[in-house]
C-alpha positions in Angstrom: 79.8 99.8 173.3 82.3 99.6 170.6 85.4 97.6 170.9 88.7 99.1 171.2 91.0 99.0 168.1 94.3 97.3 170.5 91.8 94.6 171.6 91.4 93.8 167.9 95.3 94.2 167.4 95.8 91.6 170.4 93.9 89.4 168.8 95.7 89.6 165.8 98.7 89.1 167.4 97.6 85.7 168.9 95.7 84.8 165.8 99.5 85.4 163.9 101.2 83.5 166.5 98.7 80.3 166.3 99.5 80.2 162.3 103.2 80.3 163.2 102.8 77.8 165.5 100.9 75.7 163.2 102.9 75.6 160.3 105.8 74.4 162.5 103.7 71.4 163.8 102.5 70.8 159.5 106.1 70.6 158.8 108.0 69.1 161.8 105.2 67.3 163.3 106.0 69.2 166.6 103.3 68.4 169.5 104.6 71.0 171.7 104.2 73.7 168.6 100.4 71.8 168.0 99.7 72.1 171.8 100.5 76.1 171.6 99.0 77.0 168.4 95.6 75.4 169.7 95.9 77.1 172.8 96.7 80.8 171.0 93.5 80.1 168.8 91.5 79.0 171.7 91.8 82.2 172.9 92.0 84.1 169.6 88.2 82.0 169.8 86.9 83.2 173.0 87.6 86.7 172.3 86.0 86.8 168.9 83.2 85.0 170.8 82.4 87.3 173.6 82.5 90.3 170.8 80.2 88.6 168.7 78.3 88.0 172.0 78.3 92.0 172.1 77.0 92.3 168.4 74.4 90.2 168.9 73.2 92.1 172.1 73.6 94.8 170.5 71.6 93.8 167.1 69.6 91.4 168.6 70.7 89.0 166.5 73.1 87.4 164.2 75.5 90.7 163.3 75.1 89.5 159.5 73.6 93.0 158.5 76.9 94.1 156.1 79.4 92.6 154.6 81.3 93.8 157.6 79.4 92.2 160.6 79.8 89.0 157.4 83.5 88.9 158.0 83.9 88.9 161.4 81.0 85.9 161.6 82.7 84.2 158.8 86.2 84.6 160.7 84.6 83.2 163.8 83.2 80.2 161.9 86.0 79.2 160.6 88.1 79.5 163.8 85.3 77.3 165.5 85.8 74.6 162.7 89.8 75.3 163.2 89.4 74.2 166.6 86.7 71.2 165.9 89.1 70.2 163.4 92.1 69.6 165.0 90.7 68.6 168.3 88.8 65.9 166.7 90.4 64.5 162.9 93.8 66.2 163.7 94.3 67.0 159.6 97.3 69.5 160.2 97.1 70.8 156.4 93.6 71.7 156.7 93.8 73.0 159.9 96.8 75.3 159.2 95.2 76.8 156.1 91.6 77.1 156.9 93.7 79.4 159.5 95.3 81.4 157.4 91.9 82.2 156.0 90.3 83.1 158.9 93.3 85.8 159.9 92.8 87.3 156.3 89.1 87.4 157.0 89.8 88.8 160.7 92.1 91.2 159.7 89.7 92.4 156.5 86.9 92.8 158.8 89.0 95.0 161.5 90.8 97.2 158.4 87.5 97.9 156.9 85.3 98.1 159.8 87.9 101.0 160.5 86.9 102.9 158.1 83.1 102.3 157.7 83.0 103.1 161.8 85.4 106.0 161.4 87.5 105.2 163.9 89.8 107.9 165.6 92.8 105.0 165.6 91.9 104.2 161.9 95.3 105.6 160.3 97.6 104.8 163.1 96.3 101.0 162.6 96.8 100.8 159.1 100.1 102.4 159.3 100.9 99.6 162.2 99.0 97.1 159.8 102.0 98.6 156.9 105.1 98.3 159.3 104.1 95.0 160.8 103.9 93.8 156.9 107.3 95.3 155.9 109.1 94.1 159.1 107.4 90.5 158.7 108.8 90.3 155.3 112.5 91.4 157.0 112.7 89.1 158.7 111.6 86.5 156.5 114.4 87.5 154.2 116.8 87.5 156.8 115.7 83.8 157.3 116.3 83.1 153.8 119.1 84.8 154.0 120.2 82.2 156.8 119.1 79.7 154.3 121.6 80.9 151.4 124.7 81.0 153.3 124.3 77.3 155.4 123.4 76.0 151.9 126.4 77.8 150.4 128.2 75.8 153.4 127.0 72.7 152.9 128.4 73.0 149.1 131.7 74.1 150.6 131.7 71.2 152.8 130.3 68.3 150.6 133.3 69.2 147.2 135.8 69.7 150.5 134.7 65.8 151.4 134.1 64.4 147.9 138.2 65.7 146.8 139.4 65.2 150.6 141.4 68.6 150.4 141.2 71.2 153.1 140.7 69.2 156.2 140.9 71.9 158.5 138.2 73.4 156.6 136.6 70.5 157.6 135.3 71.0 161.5 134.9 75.4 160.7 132.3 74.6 158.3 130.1 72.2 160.3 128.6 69.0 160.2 127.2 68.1 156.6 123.7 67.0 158.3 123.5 69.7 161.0 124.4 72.1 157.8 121.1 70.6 155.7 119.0 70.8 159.2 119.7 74.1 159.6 119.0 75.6 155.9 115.6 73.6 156.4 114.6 75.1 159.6 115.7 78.9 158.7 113.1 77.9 155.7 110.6 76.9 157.8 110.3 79.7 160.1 111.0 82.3 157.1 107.9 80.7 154.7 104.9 81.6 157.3 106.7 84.8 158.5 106.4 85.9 154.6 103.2 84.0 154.2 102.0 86.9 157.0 103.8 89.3 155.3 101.6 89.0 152.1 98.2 88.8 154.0 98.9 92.0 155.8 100.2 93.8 152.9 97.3 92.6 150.7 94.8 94.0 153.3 96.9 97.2 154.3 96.7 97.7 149.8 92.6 97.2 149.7 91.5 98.8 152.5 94.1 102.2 151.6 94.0 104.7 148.8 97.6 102.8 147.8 97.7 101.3 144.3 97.2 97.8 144.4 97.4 95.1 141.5 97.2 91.4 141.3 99.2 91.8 138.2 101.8 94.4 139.7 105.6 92.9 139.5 106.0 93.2 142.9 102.8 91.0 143.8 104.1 88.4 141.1 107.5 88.4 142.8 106.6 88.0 146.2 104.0 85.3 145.4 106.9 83.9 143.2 109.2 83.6 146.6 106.5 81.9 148.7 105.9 79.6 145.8 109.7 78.8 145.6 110.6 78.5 149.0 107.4 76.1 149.3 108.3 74.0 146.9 111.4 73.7 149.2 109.1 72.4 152.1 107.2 70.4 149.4 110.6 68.6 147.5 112.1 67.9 150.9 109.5 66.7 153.2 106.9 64.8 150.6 109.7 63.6 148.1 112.4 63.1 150.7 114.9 64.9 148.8 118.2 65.9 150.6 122.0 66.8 150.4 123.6 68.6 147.0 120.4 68.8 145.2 118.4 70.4 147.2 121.4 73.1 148.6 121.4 73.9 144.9 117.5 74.9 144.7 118.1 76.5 148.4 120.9 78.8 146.9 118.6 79.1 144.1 115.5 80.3 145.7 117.5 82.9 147.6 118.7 84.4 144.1 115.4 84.2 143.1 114.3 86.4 146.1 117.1 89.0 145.3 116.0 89.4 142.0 112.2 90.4 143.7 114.0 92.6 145.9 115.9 94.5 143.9 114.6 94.4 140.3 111.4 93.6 140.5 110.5 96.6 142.9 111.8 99.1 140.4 108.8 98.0 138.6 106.3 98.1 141.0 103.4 100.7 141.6 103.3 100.5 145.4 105.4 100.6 148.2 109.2 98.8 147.8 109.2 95.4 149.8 106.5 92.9 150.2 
C-alpha cells in the first residue's frame, strides 16, 4: 500500500518545525524550544518508522534497493542519531544540523520518489514544495526587515544619548537594550526560516525541469544572506559583540539582502526570490 503524498507533507511540516525549534534552543539556549523540537522529531521519527516498517514488509527487507528507498533510510538514520544525540550528549550544534540534513534528505526522497512512482499529486506537491519556498523566504525578509529598522533605531537612539539633544525622542524610540534584543531575535527567527527557504527551493530546482545552477547569481546571493545574517548570530553570541557595532553590520546585512533582491535576480536564470 503506498503512502499518501499529505502524510509525507505532515511530516515535513513537523520535521520543519523541530529545525525551527532547534535553532532557537542553539542560539538562546531555550529548554522549552529544546523540549518541543525533540518532541516534533519524535514524531517526525515514528512516522518515518512505521513507513519504513511498511517498506520492509513490503520488500522483505531493508528498502535499500534505489537510491530512493537510500534516502528515505538515510533520512531515518539520521533522525534516529538526532534523537540519540540530544537525548544522551545534548551537543545542540550537531543536533541542529545533522537535522537540517535529514529534512533535505526527507524532502529529496518524497520530491523524487514523486516522480519515479508517478504520483497523481506529483505536480500539485512540487508547486506547494515552490510556494512554501517563496513564502518562507517572505517572511524571512520581512524579519530582516524587522531587523533593519530596530537597528536603524538603536542608531537613532544611541547619537540622541551620546549629544543629549532630542529628549523626547528619547522614550518614542525605545529602550537602547530592548532595541539591540529585539534586532537579535527578528534575526534569529528570520536565519532558519531562510535556511528552509533554500532547502526547499534547492529540491523544488533538482527534482523540476527548472534551470538550476550552483553558480547562478541568485543562488550566490541567497547563500550570501544566510552567510551574512550568520555571521550576525556568530559575532554576537561567540564574540559577545553588542551595541553601535554590531547595529552597523545589522543595517548592513539588510542592504546586502536588497541588493539579492533586487539586482541580483535580474541576473538569475530561475525563478525571482529565493
Amino acid at each position: 500500500m503506498q503512502v499518501p503524498a499529505y502524510l509525507y507533507e505532515i511530516i515535513l511540516l513537523l520535521y520543519a518545525a523541530s529545525i525551527f525549534s532547534y535553532f532557537i534552543d542553539f542560539i538562546q539556549k531555550n529548554r522549552k524550544a529544546n523540549i518541543f523540537a525533540f518532541r516534533l522529531l519524535t514524531l517526525v521519527w515514528f512516522f518515518q518508522s512505521l513507513f519504513l516498517l511498511q517498506e520492509m514488509i513490503a520488500h522483505a527487507g531493508l528498502p535499500v534497493k534505489d537510491v530512493y528507498e537510500g534516502l528515505y533510510f538515510y533520512a531515518w538514520i539520521i533522525v534516529s542519531l538526532s534523537l540519540f544525540i540530544n537525548r544522551i550528549y545534548k551537543v545542540d550544534f550537531l543536533t541542529f544540523f545533522l537535522n537540517v540534513v535529514g529534512f533535505f534528505m526527507m524532502l529529496l526522497y518524497i520530491a523524487s520518489s514523486a516522480y519515479e512512482r508517478q504520483w497523481t499529486q506529483t505536480i500539485p506537491f512540487m508547486d506547494e514544495v515552490l510556494i512554501a519556498h517563496i513564502t518562507l523566504a517572505i517572511l524571512a525578509y520581512g524579519f530582516f526587515t524587522l531587523s533593519f529598522v530596530f537597528a536603524v533605531m538603536y542608531l537613532l537612539q544611541f547619537q540622541l544619548l551620546k549629544q543629549k539633544k532630542g529628549y523626547r525622542w528619547w522614550t518614542r524610540l525605545g529602550d537602547l537594550g530592548k532595541l539591540e534584543t529585539y534586532t537579535f531575535t527578528s534575526i534569529t527567527i528570520g536565519t532558519p526560516l531562510l535556511l528552509l527557504s533554500i532547502v526547499l527551493g534547492i529540491v523544488w530546482a533538482y527534482t523540476t525541469a527548472a534551470a538550476f545552477y550552483w553558480f547562478d547569481w541568485k543562488t550566490i546571493g541567497s547563500l550570501t544572506v544566510l552567510a551574512v545574517y550568520a555571521v550576525y548570530l556568530f559575532l554576537r553570541l561567540a564574540r559577545g559583540v553588542r551595541g553601535k557595532g554590531l547595529a552597523i553590520y545589522a543595517i548592513a546585512a539588510f542592504l546586502i539582502l536588497i541588493i539579492n533582491f533586487f539586482l541580483l535576480s535580474t541576473y538569475s536564470s530561475f525563478h525571482f526570490t529565493g
